[in-house]
Backbone as a ProteinNet text record, in pm:
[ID]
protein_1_A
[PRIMARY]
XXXXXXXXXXXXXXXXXXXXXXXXXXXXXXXXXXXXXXXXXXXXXXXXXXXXXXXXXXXXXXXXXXXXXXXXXXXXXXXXXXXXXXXXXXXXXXXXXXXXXXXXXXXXXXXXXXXXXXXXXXXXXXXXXXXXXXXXXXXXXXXXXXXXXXXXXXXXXXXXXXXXXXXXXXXXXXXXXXXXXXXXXXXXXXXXXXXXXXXXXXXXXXXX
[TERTIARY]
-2266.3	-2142.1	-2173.5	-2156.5	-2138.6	-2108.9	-2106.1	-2045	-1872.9	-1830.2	-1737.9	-1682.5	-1719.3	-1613.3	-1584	-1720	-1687.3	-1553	-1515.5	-1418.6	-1311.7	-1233.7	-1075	-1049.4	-1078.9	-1078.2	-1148.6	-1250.5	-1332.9	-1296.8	-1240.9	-1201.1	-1111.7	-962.9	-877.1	-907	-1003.3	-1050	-1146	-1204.4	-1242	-1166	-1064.8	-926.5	-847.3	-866.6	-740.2	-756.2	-693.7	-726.2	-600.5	-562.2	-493.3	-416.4	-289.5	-193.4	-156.1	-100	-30.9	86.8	108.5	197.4	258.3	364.5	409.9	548	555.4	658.3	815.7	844.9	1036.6	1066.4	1205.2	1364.1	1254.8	1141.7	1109.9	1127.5	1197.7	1275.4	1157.9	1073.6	1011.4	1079.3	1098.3	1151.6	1166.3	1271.8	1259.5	1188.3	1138.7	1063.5	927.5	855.1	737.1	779	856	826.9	794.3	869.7	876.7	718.4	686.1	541.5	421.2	452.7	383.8	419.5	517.8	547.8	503.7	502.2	441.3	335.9	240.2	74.6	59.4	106.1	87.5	141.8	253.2	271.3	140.5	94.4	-27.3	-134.3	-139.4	-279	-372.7	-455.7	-494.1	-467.6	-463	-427.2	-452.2	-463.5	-520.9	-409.8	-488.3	-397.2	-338.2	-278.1	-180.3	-54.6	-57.9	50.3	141.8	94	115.9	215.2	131.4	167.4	208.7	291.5	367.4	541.3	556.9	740.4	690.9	793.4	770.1	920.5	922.8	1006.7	1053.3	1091.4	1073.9	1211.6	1138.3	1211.6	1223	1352.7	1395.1	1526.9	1596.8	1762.1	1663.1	1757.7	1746.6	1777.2	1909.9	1884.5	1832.5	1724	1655.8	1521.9	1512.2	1390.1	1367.3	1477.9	1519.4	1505.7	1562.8	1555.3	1376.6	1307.2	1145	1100.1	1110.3	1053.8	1012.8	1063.8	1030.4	969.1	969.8	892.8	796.9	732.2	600.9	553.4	614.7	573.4	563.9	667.2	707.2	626.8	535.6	443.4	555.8	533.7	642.3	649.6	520.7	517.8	605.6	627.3	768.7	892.3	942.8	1022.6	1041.5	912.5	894.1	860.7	813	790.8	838.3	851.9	964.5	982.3	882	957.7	835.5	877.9	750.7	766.2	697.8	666.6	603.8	706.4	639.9	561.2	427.7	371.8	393	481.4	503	352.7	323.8	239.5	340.1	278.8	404.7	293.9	374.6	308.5	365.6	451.1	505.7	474.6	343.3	369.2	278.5	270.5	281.7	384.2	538.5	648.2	643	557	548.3	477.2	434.2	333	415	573.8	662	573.2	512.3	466.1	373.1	305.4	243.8	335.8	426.2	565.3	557.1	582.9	588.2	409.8	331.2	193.7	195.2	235.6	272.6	363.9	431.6	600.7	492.1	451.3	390.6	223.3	188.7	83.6	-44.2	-68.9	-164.7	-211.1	-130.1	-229.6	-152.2	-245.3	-197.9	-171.9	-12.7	64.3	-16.7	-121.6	-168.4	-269.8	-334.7	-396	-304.7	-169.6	-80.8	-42.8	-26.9	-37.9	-139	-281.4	-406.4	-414.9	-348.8	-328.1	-225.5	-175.9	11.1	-64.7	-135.1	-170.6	-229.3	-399.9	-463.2	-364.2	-309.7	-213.9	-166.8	-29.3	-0.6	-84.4	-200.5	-283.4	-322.3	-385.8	-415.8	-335.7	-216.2	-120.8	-69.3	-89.4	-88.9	-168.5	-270.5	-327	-270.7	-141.3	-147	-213.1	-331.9	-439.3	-494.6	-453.6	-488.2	-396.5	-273.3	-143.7	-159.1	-177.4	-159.5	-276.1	-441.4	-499.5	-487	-428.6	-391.2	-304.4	-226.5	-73.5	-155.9	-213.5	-316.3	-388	-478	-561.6	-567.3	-396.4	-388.3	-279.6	-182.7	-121.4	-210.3	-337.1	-420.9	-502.6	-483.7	-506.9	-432.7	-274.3	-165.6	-142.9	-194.6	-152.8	-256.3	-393.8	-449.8	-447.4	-350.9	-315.4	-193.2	-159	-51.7	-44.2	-165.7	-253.4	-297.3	-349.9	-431.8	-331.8	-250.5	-94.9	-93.9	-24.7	52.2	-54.7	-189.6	-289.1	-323.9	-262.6	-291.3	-187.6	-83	100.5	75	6.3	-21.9	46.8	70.2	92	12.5	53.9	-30.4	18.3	-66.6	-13.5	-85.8	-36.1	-125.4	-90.5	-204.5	-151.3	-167.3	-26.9	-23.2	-36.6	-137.5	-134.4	-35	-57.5	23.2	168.2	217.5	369.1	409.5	479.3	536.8	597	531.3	583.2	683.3	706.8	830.6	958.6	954.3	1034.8	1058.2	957.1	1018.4	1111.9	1032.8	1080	1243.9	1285.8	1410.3	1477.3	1426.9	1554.7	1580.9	1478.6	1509	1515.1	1554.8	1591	1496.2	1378.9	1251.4	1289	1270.6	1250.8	1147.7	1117.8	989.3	921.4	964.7	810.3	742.9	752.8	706.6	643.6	522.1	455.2	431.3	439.8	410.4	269.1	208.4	76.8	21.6	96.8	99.3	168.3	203.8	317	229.1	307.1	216.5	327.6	327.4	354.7	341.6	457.4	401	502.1	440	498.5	447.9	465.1	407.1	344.2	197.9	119.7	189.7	215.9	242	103.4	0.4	-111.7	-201.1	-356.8	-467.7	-477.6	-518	-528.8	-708.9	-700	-862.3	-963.1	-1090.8	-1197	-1231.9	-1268.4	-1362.9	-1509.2	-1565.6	-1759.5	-1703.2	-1800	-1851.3	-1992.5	-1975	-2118.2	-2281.8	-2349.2	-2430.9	-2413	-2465.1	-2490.6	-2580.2	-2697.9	-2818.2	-2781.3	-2659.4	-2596.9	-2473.2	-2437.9	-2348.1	-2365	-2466.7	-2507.6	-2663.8	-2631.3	-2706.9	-2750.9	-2874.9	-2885.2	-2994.7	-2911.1	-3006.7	-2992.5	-3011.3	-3006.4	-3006	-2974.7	-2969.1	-3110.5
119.4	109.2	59.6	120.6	73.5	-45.1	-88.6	-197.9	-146.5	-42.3	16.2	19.1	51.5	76.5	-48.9	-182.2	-262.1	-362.4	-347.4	-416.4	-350.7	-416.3	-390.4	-300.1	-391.2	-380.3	-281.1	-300.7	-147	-17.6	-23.2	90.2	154.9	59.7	102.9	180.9	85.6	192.7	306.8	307.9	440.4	560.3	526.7	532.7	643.9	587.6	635.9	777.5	848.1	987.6	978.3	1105.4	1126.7	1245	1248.1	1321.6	1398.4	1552.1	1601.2	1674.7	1672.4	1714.9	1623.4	1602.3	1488.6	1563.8	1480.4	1532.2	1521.2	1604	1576.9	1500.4	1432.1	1371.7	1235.5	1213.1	1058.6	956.9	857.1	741.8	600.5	579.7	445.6	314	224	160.8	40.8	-29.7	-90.6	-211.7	-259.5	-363.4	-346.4	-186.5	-154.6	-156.5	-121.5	-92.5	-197.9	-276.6	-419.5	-503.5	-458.1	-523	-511.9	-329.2	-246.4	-294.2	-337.8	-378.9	-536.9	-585.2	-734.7	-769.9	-670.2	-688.8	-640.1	-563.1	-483.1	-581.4	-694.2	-795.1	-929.4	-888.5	-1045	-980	-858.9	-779.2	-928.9	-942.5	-1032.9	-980.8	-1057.5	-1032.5	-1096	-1065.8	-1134.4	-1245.1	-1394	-1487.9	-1499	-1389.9	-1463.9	-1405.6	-1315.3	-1269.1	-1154.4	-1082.2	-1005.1	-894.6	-803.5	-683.9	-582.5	-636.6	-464.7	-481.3	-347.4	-402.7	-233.4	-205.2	-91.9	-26.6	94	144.8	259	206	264	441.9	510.4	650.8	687.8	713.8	726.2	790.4	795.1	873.6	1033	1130.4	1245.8	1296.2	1237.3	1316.5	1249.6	1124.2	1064.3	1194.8	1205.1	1287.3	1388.7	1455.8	1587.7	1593.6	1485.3	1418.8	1408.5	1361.5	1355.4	1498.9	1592.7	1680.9	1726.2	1780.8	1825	1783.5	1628.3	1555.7	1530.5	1543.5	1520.7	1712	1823.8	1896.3	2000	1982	2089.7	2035.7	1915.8	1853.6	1826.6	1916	1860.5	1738.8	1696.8	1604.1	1440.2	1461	1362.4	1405.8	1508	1516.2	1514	1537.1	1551.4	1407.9	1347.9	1197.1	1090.7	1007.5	907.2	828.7	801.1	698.2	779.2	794.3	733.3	618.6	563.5	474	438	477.2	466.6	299.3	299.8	155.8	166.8	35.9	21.5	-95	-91.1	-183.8	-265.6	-364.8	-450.9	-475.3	-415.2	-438.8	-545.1	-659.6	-770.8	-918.6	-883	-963.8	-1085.7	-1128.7	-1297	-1349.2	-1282.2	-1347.1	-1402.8	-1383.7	-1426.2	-1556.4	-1619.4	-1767	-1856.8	-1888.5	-1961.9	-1934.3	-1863.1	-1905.1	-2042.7	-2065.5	-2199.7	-2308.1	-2294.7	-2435.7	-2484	-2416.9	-2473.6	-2526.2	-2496.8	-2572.9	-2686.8	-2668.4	-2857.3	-2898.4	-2841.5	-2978.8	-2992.7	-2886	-2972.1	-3111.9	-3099.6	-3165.5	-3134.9	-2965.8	-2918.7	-2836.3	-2804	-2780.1	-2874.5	-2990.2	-3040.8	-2921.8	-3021.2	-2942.9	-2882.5	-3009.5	-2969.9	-2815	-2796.7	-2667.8	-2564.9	-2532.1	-2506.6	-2439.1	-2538	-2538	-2423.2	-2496.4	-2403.4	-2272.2	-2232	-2132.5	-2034.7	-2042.1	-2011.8	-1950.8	-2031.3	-2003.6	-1914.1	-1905.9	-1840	-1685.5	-1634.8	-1526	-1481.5	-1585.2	-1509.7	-1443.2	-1533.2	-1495.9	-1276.9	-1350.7	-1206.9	-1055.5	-1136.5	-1032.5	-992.7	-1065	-969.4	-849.2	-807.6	-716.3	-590.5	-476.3	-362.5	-338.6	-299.7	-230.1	-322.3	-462.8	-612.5	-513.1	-564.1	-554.4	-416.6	-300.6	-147.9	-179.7	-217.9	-219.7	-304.3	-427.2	-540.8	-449	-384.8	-361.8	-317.1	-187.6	-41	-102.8	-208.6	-269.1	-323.9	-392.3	-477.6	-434.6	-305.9	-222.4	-166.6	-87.4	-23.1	-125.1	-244.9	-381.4	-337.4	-388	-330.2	-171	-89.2	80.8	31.7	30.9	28.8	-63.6	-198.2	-238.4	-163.8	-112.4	-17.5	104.9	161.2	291.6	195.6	96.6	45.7	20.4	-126.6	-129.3	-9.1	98.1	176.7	223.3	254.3	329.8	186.8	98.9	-7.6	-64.7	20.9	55.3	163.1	253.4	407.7	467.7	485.7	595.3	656	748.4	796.6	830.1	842.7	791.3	918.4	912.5	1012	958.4	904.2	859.7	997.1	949.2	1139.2	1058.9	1144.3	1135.1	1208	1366.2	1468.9	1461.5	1389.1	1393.1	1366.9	1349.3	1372.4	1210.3	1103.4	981.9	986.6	1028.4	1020.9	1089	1191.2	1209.7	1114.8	1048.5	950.2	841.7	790.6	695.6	698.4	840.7	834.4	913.2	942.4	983.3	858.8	778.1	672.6	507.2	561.6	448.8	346	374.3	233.7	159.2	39.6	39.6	7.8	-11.2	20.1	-82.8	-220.4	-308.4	-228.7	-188.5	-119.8	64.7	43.1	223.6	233	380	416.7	459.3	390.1	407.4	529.8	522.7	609.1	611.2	756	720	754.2	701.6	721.7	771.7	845.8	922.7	800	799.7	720.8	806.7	821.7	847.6	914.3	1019.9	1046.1	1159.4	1225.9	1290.1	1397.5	1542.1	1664	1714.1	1698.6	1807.3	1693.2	1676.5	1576.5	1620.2	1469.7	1484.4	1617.3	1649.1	1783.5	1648.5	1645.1	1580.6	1589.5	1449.4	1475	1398.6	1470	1376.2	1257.3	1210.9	1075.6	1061.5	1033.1	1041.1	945.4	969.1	854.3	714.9	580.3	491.6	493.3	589.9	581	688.8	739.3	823.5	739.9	600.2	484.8	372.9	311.5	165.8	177.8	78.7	36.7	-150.3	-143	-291.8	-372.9	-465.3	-523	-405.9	-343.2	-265.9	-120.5	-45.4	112.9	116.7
2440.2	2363	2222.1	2128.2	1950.5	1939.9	1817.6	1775.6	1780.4	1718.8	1659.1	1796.6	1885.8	2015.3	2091.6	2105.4	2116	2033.2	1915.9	1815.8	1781.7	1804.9	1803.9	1641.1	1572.6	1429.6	1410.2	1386.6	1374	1434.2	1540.8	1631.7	1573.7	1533.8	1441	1300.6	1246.7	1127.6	1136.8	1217.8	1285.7	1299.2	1416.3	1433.6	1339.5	1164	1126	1025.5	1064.1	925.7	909.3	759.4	737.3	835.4	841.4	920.2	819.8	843.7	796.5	871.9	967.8	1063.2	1135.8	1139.2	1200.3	1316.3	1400	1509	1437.9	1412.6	1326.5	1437.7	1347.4	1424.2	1528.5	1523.5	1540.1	1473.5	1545.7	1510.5	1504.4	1382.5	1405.4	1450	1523.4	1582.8	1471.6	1401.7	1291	1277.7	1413.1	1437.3	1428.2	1485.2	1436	1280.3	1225	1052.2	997	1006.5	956.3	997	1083.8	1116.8	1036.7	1015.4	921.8	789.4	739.5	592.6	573.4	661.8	646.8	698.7	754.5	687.9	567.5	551.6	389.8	303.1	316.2	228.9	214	351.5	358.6	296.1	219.2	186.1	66.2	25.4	-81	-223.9	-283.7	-457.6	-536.1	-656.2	-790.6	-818.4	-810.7	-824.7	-728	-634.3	-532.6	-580.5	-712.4	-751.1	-657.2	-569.6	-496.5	-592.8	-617.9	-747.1	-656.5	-566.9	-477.9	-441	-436.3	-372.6	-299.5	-189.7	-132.8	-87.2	-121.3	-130.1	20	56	226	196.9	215.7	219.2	346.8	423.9	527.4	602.7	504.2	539.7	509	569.4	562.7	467.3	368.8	204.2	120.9	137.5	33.7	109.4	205.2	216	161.9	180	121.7	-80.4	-96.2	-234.2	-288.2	-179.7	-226.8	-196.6	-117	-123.1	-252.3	-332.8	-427.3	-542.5	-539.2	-619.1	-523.6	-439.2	-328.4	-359.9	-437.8	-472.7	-323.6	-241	-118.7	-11.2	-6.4	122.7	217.6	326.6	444.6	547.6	498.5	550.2	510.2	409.2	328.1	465.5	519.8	521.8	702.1	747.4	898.6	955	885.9	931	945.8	984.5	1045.5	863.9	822.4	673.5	590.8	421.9	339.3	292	237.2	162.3	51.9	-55.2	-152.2	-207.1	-249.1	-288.2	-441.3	-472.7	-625.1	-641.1	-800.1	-865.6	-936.7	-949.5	-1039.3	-1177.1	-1228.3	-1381.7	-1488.7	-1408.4	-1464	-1361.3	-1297.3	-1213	-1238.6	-1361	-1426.8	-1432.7	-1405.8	-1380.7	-1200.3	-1110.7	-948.9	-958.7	-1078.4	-1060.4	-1005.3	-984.6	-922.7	-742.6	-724	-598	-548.9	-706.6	-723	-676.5	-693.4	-707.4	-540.6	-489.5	-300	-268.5	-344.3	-320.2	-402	-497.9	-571.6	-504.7	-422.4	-412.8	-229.3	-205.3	-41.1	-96.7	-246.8	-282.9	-248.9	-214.2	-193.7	-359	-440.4	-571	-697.2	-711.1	-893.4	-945.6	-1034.3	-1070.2	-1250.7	-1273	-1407.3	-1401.9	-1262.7	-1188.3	-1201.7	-1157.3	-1138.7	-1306.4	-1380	-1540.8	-1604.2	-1548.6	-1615.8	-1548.1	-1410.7	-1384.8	-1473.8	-1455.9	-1541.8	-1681	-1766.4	-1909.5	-1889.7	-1736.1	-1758.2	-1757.9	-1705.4	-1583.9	-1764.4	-1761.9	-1878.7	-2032.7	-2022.8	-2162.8	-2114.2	-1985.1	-1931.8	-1927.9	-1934.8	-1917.7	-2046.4	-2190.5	-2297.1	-2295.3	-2231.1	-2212.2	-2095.1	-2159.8	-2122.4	-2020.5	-2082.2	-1926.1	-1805.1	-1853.6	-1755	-1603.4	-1718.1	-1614	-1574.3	-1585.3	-1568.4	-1439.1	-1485.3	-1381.6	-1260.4	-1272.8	-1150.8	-1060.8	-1117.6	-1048.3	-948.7	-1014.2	-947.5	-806	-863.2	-786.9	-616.7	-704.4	-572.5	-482.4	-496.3	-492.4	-369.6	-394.6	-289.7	-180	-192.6	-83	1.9	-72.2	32	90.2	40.3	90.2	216	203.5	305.4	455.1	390.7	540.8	586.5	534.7	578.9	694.2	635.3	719.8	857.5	842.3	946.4	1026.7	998.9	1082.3	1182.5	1090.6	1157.5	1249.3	1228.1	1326.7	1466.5	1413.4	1528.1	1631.7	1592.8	1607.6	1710.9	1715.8	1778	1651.4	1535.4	1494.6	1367.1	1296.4	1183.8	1060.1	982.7	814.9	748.6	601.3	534.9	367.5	315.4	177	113.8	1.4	-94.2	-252.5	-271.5	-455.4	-526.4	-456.6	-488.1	-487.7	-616.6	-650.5	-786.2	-814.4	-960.2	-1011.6	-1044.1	-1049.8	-1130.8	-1238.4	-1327.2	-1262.9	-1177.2	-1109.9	-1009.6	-927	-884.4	-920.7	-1011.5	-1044.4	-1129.7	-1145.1	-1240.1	-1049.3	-976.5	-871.9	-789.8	-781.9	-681.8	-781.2	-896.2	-1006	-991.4	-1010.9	-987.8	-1148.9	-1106.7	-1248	-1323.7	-1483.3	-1576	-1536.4	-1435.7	-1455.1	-1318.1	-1246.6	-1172.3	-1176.6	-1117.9	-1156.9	-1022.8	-1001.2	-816.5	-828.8	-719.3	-693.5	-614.4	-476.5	-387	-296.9	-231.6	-138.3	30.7	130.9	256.6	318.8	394.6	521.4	642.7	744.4	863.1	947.7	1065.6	1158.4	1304.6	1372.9	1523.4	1508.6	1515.7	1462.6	1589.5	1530.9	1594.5	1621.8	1548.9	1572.4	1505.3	1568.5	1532.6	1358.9	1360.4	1205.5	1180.4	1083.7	1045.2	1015.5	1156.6	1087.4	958.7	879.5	754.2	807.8	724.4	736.7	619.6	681.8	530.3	527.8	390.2	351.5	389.1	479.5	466.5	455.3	461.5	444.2	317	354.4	252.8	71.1	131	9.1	-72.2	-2.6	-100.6	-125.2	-42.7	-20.1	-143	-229	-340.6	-288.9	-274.1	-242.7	-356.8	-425.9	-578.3	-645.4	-732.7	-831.7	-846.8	-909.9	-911.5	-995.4
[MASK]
++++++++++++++++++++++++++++++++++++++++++++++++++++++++++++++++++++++++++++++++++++++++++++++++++++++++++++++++++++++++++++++++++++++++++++++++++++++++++++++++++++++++++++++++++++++++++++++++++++++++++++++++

């Protein structure tokens, strides 16, 4: 037996491909969703700022509504939710999460302070904030996939869509950019094996 078959964890990520067929008119149970949305909230992040909000697509004419900005993928529309993952590209306004670690006396509040300066100095920088959002945005997509593949079900992250259309049909607003949207729901047909590449074709150890 592997390591991989021996471990829960590993098994799961083994486990997960992308879906593109999903069983219509399946109902995710709102208690699996919610499970799935709050590992994806515990994902790690820069600072602690947690640079995501998620936009759960799920009625039948918001689906109908993404089709065409997902560019005709039926899989938006056959699957129990998408989910779109926002970046927060304002998210030096979240350092108030510091405040409940000073008032329990687990971080000086002058720490607390030198944090705050550092965050905001950083965040005059455009591409700081454009890349954090991005960054820590895909922390969370990927506990997402896992969740749901550790849920029994299956996911499929989509690049392929039209963000400005998103974002003006489902009124996002500008501190937020969509990263990617995922597919979740009950796989109709196995997801298409992919290979991956080697160990000895990605793993660099000390220097190139």
């Amino acid at each position: 037996m592997s390591v991989t078959e021996k471990n829960e964890t590993l098994s799961v990520i083994s486990e997960r491909h992308a879906v593109k067929k999903y069983e219509k008119g399946f109902v995710l149970p709102e208690a699996d969703l919610n499970a799935i949305l709050t590992a994806a909230s515990e994902a790690p992040s820069s600072w602690n700022l947690q640079h995501w909000r998620f936009l759960v697509i799920e009625s039948e004419a918001d689906k109908a509504k993404l089709l065409p900005i997902a560019y005709g993928q039926t899989q938006v529309v056959d699957s129990s939710v998408t989910i779109a993952v926002l970046g927060d590209l304002e998210a030096n306004r979240n350092t108030f999460i510091y405040d409940q670690a000073v008032e329990a006396g687990a971080l000086p509040a002058e720490v607390r302070d030198a944090l705050v300066g550092q965050i905001n100095g950083a965040y005059q920088s455009p591409q700081i904030a454009r890349d954090e959002a991005i960054r820590n945005a895909s922390f969370a997509s990927q506990n997402i996939m896992l969740a749901a593949r550790s849920l029994g079900y299956d996911t499929c992250p989509m690049g392929g869509y039209n963000p400005q259309q998103l974002i003006e049909a489902f009124n996002i607003p500008a501190r937020f950019v969509p990263t990617l949207l995922i597919t979740v729901g009950k796989a109709a047909e196995p997801a298409r094996p992919s290979g991956r590449f080697p160990l000895s074709e990605v793993v660099v150890k000390g220097s190139f």
